[in-house]
N, C-alpha and C positions, 0 to 999 in steps of 0.2 A: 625345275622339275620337282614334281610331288610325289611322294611313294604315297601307297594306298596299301595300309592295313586292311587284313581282312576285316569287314564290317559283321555285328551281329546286332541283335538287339531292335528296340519300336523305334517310332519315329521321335520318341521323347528322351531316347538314348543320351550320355553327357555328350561332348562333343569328343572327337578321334583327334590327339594330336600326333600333324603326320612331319617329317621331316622335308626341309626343302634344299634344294640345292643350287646354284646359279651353275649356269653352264656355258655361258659367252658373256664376254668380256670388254667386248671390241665394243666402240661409239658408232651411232646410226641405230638403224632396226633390225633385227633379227626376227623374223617371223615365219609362221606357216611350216612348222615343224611335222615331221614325219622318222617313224620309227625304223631301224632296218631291222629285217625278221629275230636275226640272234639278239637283239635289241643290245649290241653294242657302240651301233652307233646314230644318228641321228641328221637327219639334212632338214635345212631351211635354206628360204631367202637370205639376203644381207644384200645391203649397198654399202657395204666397205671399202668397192670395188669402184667408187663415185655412180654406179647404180644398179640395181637389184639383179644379181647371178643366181644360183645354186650351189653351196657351201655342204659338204661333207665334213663332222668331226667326229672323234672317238668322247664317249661319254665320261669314259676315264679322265680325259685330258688329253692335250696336245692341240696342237696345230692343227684349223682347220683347213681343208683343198678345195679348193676351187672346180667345180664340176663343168659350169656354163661358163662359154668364153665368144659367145658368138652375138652381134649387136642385137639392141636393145631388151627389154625390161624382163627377166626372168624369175618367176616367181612361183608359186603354192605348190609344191613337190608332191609327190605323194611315192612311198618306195615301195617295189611290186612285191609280194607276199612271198615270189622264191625267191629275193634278194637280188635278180641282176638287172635290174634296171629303173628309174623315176620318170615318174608321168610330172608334169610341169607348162604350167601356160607361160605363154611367151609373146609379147609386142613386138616382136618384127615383122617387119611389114605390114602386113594387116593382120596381123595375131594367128593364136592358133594352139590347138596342144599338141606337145611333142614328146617326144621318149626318149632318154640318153642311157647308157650304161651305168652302171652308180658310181665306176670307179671314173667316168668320165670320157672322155678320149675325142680329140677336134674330127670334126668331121661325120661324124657318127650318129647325131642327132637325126631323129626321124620325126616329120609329121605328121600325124595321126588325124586330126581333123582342124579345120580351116576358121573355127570360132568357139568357141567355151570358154568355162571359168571353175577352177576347182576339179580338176580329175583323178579321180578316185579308182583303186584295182577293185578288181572281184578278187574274190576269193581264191579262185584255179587263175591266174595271169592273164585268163585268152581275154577281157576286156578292158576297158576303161570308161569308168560313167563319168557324166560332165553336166552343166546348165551353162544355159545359153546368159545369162547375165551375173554381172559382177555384185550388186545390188538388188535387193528385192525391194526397193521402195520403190511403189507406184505400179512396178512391173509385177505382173505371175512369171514365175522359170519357168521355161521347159527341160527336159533331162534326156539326154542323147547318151549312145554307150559307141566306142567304136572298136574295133580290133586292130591287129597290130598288120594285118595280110592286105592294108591297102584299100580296102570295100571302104563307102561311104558311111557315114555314121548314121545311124538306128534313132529312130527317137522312140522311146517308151512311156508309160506313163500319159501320153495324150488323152485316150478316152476315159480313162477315171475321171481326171483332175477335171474335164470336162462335164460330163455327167455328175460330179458330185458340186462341181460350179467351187472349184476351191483356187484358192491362195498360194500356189505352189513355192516356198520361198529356197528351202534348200533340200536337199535329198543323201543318204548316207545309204552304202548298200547294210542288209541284214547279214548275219555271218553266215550264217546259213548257205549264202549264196544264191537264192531264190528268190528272193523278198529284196524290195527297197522300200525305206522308209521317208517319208517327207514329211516334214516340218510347216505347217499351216500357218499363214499366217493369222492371227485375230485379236480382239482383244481384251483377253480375259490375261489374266499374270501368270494363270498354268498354260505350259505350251502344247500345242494339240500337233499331234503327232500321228498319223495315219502309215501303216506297213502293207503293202500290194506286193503279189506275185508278180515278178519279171516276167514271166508270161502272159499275163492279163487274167482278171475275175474280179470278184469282190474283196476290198480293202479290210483292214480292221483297225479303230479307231481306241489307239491307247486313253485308257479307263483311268484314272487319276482318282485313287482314293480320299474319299473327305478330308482324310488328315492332310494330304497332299496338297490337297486345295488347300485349306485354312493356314498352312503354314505359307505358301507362297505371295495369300493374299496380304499374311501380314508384313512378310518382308517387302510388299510393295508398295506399300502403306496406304494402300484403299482398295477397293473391291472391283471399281469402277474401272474402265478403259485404260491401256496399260501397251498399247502395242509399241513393239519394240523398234529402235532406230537400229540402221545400219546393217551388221550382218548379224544372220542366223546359221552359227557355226555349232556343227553337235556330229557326235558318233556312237556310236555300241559297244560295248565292254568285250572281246572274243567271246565269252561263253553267252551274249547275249542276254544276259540278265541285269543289264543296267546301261541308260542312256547319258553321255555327259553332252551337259551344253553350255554355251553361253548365254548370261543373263544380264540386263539391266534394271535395276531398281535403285531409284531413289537419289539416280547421278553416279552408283557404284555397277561398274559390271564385273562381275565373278563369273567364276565355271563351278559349276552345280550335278552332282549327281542324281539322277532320279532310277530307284530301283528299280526292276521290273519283272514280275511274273511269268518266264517265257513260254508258258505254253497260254498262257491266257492275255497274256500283252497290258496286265492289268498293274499300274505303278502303287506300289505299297510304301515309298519311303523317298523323301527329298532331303539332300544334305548338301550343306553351303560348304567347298571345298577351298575355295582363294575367298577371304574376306576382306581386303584393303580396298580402296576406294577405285584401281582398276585405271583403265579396263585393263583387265587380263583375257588374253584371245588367242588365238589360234592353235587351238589346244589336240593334243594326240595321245594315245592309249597306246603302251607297250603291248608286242604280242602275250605275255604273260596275266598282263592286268591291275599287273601294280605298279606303275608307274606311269604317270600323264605327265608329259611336257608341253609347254604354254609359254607364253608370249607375255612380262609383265612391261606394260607399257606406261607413259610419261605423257601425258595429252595434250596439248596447248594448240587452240585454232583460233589464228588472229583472222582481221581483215587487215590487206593490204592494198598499197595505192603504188599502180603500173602506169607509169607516162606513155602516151601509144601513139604513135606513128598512122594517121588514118590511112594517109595518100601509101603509104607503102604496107598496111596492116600488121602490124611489127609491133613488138614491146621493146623499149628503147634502153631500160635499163633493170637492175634486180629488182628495184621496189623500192616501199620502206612502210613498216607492219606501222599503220592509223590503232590501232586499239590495243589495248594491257594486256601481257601478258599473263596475267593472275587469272583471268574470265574466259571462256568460251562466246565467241562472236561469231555469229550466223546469220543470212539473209538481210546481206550489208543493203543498204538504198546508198547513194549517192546522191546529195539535194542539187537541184540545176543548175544554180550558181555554182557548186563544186567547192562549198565552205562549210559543208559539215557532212557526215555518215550520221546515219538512225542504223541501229543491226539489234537484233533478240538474242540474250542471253538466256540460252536453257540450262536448267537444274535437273533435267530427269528425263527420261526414255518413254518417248512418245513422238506419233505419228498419224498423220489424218487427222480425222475426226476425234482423236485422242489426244491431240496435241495441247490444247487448252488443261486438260486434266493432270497437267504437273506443274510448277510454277513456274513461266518463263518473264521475262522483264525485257523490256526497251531501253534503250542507251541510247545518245544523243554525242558524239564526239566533233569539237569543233575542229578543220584540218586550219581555221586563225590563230585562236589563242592557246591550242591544246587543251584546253577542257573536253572531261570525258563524265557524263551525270544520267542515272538514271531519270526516266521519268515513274516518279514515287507510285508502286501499284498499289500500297495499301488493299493488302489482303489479294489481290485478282491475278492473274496468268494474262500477261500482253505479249504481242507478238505480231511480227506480221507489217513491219512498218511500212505509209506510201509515200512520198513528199509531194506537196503543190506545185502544181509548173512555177511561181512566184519564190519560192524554196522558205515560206515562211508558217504553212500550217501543217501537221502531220497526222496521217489517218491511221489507226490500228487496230487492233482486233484483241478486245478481252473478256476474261470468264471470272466471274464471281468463285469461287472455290468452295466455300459453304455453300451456296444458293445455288450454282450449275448455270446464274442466271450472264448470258451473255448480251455482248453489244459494241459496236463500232465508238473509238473515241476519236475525237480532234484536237489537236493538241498545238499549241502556240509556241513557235519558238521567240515571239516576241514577249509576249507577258509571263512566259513560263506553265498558263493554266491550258486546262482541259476541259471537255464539255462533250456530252454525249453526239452523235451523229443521230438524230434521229431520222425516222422515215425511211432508211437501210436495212431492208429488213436480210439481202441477199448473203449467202453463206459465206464470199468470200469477194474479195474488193482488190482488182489485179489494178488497175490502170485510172490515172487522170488523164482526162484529155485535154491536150496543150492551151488551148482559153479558159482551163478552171472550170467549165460548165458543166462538164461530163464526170461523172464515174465508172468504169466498166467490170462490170460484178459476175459473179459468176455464182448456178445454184444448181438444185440440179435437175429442173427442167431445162436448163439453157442456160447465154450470157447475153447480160441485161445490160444497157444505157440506162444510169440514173440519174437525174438533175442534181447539181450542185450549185448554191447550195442547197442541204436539203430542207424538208417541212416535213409535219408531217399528214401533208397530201405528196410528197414525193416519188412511192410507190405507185400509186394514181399513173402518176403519169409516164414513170419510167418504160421503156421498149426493149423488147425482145428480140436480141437480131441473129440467136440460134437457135435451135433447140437441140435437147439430149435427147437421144432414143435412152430405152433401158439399160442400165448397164450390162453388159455378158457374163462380167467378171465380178467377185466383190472389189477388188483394189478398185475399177473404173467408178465405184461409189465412191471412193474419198477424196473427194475433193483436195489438192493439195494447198497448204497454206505457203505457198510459195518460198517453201525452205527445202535448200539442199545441204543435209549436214554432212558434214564430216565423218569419212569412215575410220574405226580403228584399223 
């Protein structure tokens, strides 16, 4: 927990030092914190429990109580602004959000709608706003609100995000009670934040002053493409004069104040508030406003190896983690033989078409001799590995960093060297096909057959055996580099 001095001063102010305090104790995760109105006390998650309930404690101290007691996965609370009750998604069955009392009590749970993620009160109790996905990568949200009387849920926000052709990633109500605000996705390193009337009309798009820009762009350390992985968690300060969010740059994610103008929605001031290497997430605002509590988390995402059972589709036993603990490992391959993993190490927060524009590396780990070795990028961002049906040449996709200047490699795990793919010119390289001959690429008029190996008359000859209409969306422009990371 952060207390939050009052702030005064420009954006060149020294820095506020603010006081912190730990508040849970216990091993596992503690997340997705929410305030109770007298802000005495505080609910999150935890799998203490061997897996995720709703945990009530006194901020003071003490013992925390157990709130959810009913099967499976109980998680993101939110406490309702008169104090007697938390909204909370739940995996049973086939999911859904629910409402319980806050002091708890078996039996009492209510379902309020049948899929969501993240629900949030209004201001006066009678709702609760939601999005339909847990993730905003690849996907736009949508935003549903439901009541507690039983009616079906509401979806709002459709014809905007539609007319305005936007990125819907997450949405926060305004205190106000009128207003929702959503979070855009793009790729610039200041986050673009648009507020609509829960009634419907025209939105207004928060105004980020120069300085605002220039200090963002520095802490992200380029100018260029910057969009964010994972989640897009942010709120309002009650008096609405200040947005907190979470951020990633540079490999660290912090939570970030940015000030706000409220009658003009124009931001005059960004301040870095958690500065350790992160992530820190799941962050919430005291009713008073001086005090946020967050989620300081410990990250490690190996790749593992599960023995599987085809005839009965079954995993046979726990595993055992193929890659080091010390690295983040993504977008594992399996070579066909089944004697080595290629996976992408990322360094920094990025997504799509951005992805390239942070430094990521290829690994090569043998599951023979235990050898785990980069392949040397020398200056470039690779990523994206394919293996040969033979399990002995390896395809991937890197960007020059200085230059911007991109291109497909081939990589040998017999001699150890590399050599460009020429003749590939397609934006993204999914599949070999089982005789080596084949590539199957994808760009975005369509997905392409391309000869292998290649020339460069390869293009020439390669076929087309889709094609893309327009995108509708922007996300359907980004091609995905066939990574799915790891959420905080």
């Amino acid at each position: 927990m952060v207390r939050l001095p009052k702030l005064r001063g420009s954006l060149a102010s020294p820095p506020v030092q603010r006081s912190l305090t730990r508040l849970t104790f216990d091993e596992g995760l503690q997340t997705g914190t929410t305030w109770s109105p007298d802000g005495r006390y505080i609910a999150y998650s935890s799998d203490r429990g061997g897996k995720f309930d709703i945990w009530v404690q006194q901020v003071s101290g003490g013992d925390p109580i157990q709130i959810t007691k009913r099967p499976g996965q109980n998680w993101q609370p939110d406490w309702s602004p008169d104090g007697r009750y938390i909204a909370y998604r739940s995996e049973e069955g086939d999911g859904g959000i629910y409402v319980i009392p806050a002091l708890g009590g078996a039996g009492l749970e209510r379902k309020i709608a049948p899929f969501g993620y993240y629900p949030q009160w209004s201001p006066d109790n009678s709702q609760v706003l939601f999005r339909t996905h847990f993730t905003a990568i690849g996907l736009s949200n949508r935003f549903y609100v439901a009541r507690l009387d039983g009616s079906p849920p509401r979806e709002v926000l459709a014809e905007f995000i539609a007319q305005n052709n936007l990125w819907a990633t997450s949405a926060a109500g305004h205190p106000d009670g009128k207003r929702i605000t959503i979070w855009v996705g793009s790729s610039s390193p200041t986050p673009v934040f648009w507020t609509v009337p829960l009634a419907g009309g025209p939105g207004i798009e928060l105004e980020p002053s120069p300085a605002v820009q220039k200090e963002l762009a520095e802490a992200s350390g380029d100018t260029k493409a910057n969009m964010q992985l994972g989640e897009y968690r942010f709120c309002w300060s009650p008096l609405g004069n200040a947005i907190y969010f979470e951020r990633g740059f540079r490999g660290a994610k912090n939570i970030w104040k940015l000030t706000v103008d409220p009658g003009t929605l124009r931001a005059t001031r960004i301040e870095r508030l958690t500065t350790g290497p992160g992530p820190d997430a799941g962050l919430a605002i005291s009713i008073d406003g001086r005090r946020l509590a967050f989620t300081a988390m410990a990250q490690r995402i190996q790749t593992w190896l599960f023995p599987f059972d085809a005839r009965a589709s079954q995993i046979k036993d726990s595993g055992t983690a193929v890659t080091s603990p010390g690295r983040s490992s993504i977008d594992p391959q399996l070579s066909p033989d089944g004697t080595k993993v290629a996976y992408t190490v990322p360094y920094g927060e990025s997504y799509g078409l951005a992805f390239g524009d942070v430094r990521n590396e290829v690994w090569v780990k043998s599951l023979v001799d235990g050898s785990e070795v980069p392949i040397p990028s020398d200056g470039y961002s690779s990523w994206g590995p394919l293996w040969s049906p033979d399990s002995v040449q390896l395809i991937y996709d890197r960007k020059n960093l200085r230059t911007n200047e991109r291109q497909f490699m081939l990589w040998s795990s017999q001699n150890r060297e590399e050599d460009p793919l020429t003749g590939v010119t397609k934006r993204w390289i999914y599949d070999w096909s089982p005789d080596g001959k084949w590539l199957l690429a994808a760009a975005q008029d369509g997905i392409w057959l391309v000869p292998f190996p290649s020339s460069p008359h390869a293009e020439t000859a390669a076929k087309k055996i889709t094609s893309n209409p327009a995108p509708a969306t922007p996300e359907a422009a980004l091609p995905s580099p066939r990574i799915e990371p790891a959420l905080s």
